[in-house]
Every structure is written in C-alpha cells, then in structure tokens.
C-alpha positions in Angstrom: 121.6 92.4 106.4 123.2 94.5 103.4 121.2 93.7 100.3 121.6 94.5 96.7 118.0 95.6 96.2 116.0 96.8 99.3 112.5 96.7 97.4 111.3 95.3 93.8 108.6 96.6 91.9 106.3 96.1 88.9 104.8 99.6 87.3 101.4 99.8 85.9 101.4 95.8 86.6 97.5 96.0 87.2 95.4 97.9 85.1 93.0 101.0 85.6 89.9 98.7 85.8 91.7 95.8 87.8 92.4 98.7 91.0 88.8 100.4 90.7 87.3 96.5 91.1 89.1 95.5 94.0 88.1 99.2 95.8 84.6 98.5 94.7 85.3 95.1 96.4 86.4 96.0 99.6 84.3 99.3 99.9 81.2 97.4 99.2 80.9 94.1 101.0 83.1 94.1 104.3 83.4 96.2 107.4 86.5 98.8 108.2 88.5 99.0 111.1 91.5 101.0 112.1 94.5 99.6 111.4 96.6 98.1 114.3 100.3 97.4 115.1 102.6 94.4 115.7 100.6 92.1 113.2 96.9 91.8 115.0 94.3 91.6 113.1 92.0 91.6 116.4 88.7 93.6 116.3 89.7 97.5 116.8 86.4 98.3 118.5 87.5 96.4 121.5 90.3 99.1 122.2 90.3 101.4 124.8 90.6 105.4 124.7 94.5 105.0 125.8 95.2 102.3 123.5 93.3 104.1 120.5 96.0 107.6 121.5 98.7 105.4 121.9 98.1 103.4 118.5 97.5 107.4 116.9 100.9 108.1 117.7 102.0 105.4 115.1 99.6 104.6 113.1 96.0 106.2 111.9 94.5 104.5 108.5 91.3 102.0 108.7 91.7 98.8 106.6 89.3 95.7 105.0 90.6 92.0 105.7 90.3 90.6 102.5 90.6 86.5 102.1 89.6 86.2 98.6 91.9 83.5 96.7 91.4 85.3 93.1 93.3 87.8 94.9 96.2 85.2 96.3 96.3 83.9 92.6 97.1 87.1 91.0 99.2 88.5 93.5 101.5 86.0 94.3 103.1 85.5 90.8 104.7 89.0 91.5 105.8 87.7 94.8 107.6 84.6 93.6 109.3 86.9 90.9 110.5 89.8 92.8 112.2 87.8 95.3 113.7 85.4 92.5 114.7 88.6 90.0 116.3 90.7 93.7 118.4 88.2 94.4 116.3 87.1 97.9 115.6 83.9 97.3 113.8 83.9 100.3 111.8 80.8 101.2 108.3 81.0 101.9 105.2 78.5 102.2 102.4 80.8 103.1 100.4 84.3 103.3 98.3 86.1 105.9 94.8 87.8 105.1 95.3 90.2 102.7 95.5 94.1 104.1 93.0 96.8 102.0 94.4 99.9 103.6 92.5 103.3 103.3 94.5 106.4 104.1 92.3 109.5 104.5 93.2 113.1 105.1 96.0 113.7 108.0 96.2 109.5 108.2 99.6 107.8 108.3 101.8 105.0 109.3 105.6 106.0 110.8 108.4 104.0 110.6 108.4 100.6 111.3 108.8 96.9 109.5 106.8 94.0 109.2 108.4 91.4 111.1 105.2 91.4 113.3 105.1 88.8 116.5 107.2 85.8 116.6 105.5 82.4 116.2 106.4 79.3 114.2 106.8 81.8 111.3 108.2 84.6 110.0 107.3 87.2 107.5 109.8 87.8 105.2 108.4 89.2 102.3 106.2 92.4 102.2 103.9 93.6 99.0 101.9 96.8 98.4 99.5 97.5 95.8 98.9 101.4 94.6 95.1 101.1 93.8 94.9 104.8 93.3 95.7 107.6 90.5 98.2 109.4 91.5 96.5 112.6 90.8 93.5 111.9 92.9 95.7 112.4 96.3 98.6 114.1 98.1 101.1 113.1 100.3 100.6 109.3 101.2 104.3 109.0 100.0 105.5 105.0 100.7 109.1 105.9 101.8 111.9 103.1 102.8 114.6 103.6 105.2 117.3 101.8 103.8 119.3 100.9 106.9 122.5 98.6 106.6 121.5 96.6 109.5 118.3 96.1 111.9 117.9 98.6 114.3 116.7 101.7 115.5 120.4 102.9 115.8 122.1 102.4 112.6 122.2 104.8 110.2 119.4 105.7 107.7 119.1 106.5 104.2 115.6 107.7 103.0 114.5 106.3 99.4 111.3 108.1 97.8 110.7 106.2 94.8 108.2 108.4 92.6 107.4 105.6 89.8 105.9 103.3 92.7 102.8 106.0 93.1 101.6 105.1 89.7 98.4 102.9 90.0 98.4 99.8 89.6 102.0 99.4 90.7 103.2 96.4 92.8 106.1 97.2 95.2 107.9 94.2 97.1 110.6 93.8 99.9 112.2 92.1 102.6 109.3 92.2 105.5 112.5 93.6 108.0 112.9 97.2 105.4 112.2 100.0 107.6 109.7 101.7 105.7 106.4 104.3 106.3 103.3 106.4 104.9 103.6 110.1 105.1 100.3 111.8 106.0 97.9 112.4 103.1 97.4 116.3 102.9 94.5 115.6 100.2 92.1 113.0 99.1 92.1 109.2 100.0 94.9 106.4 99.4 94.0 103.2 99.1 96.3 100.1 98.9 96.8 96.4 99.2 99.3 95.1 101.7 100.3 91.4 101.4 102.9 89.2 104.1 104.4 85.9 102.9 105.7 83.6 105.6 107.8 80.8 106.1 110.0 79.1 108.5 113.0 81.5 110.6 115.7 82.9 108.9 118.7 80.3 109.3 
C-alpha cells in the first residue's frame, strides 16, 4: 500500500512531568517481563531456554502491561487525529493493553510490523510514546522502513526521524510500517506502545 505519510507525530505533546509519572507508574506497582513476538502477551517465565535464544535473535527489551483507562483517555485523542490529519482514515473500534517498554543497554527490537496474529481483528494503527530525555540514553533509535508494498522482498528506504526522540513525543502509523529499535549503547529507553484494532482491511 503506497501512502502519503508512513508515520504521524506530535513533538513535546506530553510534558516533562506527564513522562516521569507514568515511569514512576509502571516502575512502581507492576511486574516486568521480556517482551515477546507475534502479539502475546503470555507470561515470559513460561519459555524455554531455546525459545528465550530464539526470541533474542529478534527481540531483547522487558515491558509492563499497563490497562489503566486515564491512560486510554489521553492517548487516544492523538490516535483519532493522526489518522484523520495523514490521510488514513482508518477505522478502528478498539485497543489492546497498553505496552510500557524498557530498553536497557545492548536491548533491541529488529525489523518487523505490528500486524500480530489474525483473529476477528486487525491492528491497524500503531503509537509510541518517547518517555525519556533524549540526553539520558544512546542509541534506541525508532527507525521505519518505508517499503512500497508488504514484504520482506520489496525494496527499503530507511527513515531516522531525529525530532521523534524528544520526550514526550507521540509517534503514530499504519500497524503494517516496517519499523525497529536499534540497540541502546548507553542508559535506559523507556516507551509506550499502543495498537488500535478494528475489523479487516476491505
């Protein structure tokens, strides 16, 4: 699908105060787990030793399920705009448990989309939350492969958008983007990661 705009985002749209909160939130009151593939949010401690290498491969970060709906309410304005102001118009009813993603030190997430496992919906629209100063980490770089179609054979064009590392920025696209984390080289990233659903793509 060739789109206008392959992401939509909001600098600075939460402030200083807002980000440090919802860290202290997730730190605080819930348990972590590492971060899986292919949309389960299953407990991690039930993997095995192979599964745990062969989920390293792609992805290493622990994450926080968050179901709060003060966060829903505050987040979903953004969602509702950026894919009226891109030109998506995507229609969705619904979204999953809200992701709090840490990235430490050599962590990282390689290319993939969100499209996650079929059911009676889909994901179409993807959001991520910088909750961190950009001067507090390195690397941790959200990168989007803007492909003109789906697939693993098309050809790429890497888009590394600096203004989306400032804090408190919300980032938005299509939940089929090709997109990744490059491995932090210093300090901790922390984000947000939101899916909306709704019913297949017709």
């Amino acid at each position: 699908m060739i789109l206008k705009d392959y992401f939509w985002f909001f600098e600075k749209a939460l402030s200083k105060d807002m980000c440090e909160q919802i860290k202290k939130f997730a730190l605080d009151k819930r348990e972590q787990q590492l971060g899986l593939t292919g949309g389960k949010q299953e407990n991690s401690k039930k993997l095995t030793k192979k599964k745990k290498e062969e989920l390293f491969k792609i992805r290493n970060s622990n994450v926080v399920w968050l179901r709060d709906e003060w966060l829903y309410l505050m987040l979903h304005p953004y969602m509702h705009t950026a894919n009226q102001n891109a030109g998506w118009n995507f229609h969705w009813t619904h979204s999953e448990s809200i992701q709090f993603t840490i990235y430490k030190e050599k962590q990282f997430y390689t290319w993939h989309t969100d499209m996650g496992l079929e059911t009676q919906y889909n994901r179409k629209l993807s959001m991520s939350v910088q909750l961190d100063d950009p001067k507090d980490y390195e690397g941790g770089d959200l990168l989007f492969d803007i492909r003109d179609q789906i697939g693993e054979n098309h050809p790429s064009r890497i888009v590394n958008q600096p203004e989306i590392r400032q804090q408190g920025t919300i980032i938005v696209f299509p939940s089929f983007v090709y997109h990744k984390v490059t491995p932090v080289t210093k300090g901790t990233r922390h984000s947000l990661v939101m899916w909306s659903y709704g019913d297949a793509f017709k």
